[in-house]
N, C-alpha and C positions, 0 to 999 in steps of 0.2 A: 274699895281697893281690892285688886285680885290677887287672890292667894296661893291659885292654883299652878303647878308647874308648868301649865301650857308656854311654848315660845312660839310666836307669830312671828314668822319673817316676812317682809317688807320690803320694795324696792322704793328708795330714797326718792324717786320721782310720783310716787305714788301716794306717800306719807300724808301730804295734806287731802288728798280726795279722799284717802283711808283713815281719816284723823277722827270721825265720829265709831270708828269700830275699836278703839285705846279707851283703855280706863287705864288712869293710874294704877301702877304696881306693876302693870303686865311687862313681861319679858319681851322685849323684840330684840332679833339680830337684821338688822340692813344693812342693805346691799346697794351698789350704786354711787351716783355722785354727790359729794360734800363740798365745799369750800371751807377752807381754815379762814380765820377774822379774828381779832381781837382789840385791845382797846384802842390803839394806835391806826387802825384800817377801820374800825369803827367812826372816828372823829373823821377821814378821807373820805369815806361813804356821804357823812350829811351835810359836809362843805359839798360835796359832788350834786346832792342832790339837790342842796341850797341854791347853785348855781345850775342847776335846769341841766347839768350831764348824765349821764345813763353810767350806772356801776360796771365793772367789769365783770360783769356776769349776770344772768337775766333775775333778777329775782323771784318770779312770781312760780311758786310750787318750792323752789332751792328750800335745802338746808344747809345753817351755817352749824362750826363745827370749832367752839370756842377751845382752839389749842396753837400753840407755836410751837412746833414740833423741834426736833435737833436735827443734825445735817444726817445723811444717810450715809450708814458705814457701806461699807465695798459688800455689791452684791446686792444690795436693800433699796427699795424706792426712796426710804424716808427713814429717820431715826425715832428715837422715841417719841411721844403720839399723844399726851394724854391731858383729859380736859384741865382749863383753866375754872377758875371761879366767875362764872355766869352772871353775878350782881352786878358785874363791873361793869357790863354790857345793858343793865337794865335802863339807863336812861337812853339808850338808841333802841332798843328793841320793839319797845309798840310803833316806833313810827314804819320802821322793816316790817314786821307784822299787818300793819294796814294796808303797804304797798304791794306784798304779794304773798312774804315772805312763810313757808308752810311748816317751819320748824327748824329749833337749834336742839343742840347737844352741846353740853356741859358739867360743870358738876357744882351741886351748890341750890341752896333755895331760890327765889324769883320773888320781887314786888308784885303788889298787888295790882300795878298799871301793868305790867307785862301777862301778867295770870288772866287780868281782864282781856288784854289784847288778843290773846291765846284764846279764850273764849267769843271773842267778837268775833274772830277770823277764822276761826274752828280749824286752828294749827294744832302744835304739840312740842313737847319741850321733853325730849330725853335727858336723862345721866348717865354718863359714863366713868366707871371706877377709877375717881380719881386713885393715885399712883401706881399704877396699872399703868403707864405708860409705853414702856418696855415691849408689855404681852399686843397693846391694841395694835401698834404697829404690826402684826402680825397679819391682821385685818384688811391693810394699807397695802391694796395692788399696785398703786401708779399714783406718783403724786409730778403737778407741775405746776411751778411759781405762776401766776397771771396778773399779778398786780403788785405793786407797791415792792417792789427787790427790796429797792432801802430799807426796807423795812427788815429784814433776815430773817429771823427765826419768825417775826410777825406780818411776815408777806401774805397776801392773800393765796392761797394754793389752792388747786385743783385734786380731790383725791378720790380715786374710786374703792370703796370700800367693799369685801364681802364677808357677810355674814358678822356685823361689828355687834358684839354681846350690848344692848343698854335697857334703862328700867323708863318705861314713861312716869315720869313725875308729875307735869304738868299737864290734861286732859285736856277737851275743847266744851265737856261741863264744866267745868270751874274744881272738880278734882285734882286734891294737890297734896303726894305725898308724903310733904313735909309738915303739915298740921296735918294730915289724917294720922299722922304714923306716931306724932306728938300724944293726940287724942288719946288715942288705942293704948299707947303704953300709961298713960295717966291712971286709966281704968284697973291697970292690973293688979 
């Protein structure tokens, strides 16, 4: 786990070619495109793929960007911004994972089949400060609905982010720092 203050910024399309230079701990702020999903767009994803359609957006490199944001006040792309709980996502995620997919942001631990998948595919799974929601919207240049309206706050969206504060947690060694960080405090 890296302890040093270094922050490595990142362009979100890069993330998984750049996923063996993260170790757990390290700071990255990215920049770039996200897609919002959650568990509702999740379940639309693998009926989609179940029936042999193509996602609304290409998967292979993307990251997804587990939040349903609020409507955007006067002036703002987007309203508040900040991640959901990641677990809820974990029985879709290795299969995204396998298909192309180079990393989520969230907040929240990950199973052991997603951590593996994350190392199979040599992705990466950020956190972002859950209730910090407020500040990350700050981050949030441009956002646009692409899929699932019905859906409102859990539409799929488009958002280009720059310089969004988060911690890698999950590696593409099998580095994970919610039992390293368990570990370390045990010790003390």
């Amino acid at each position: 786990m890296n302890n040093d203050c270094e922050i490595i910024e990142v362009r979100a399309e890069e993330l998984k070619r750049r996923a063996e230079e993260f170790r757990c701990g390290d700071k990255i702020l990215l920049t770039g495109t996200v897609y919002t999903s959650r568990d509702a767009a999740h379940k639309r994803f693998m009926k989609m793929l179940d029936d042999g359609e193509k996602l609304p957006f290409e998967l292979e490199n993307a990251v997804i960007y587990y939040a349903g944001p609020t409507p955007a006040p006067e002036g703002k792309p987007i309203g508040s911004c900040g991640p959901t709980t990641s677990g809820r996502m974990d029985r879709f995620a290795p299969r995204l994972l396998d298909l192309g997919l180079g990393g989520m942001i969230g907040k929240g631990e990950r199973c052991k089949e997603v951590r593996d998948a994350i190392v199979r595919n040599k992705a990466v799974y950020l956190c972002a400060v859950g209730g910090a929601g407020a500040l990350a919207c700050n981050c949030i240049k441009s956002c646009e609905v692409i899929a699932f309206e019905d859906l409102g706050c859990e539409s799929v969206k488009r958002l280009y982010v720059e310089k969004f504060p988060l911690i890698v947690a999950d590696d593409c060694f099998g580095g994970d720092i919610f039992s390293q960080g368990r570990a370390k405090y045990a010790q003390v």
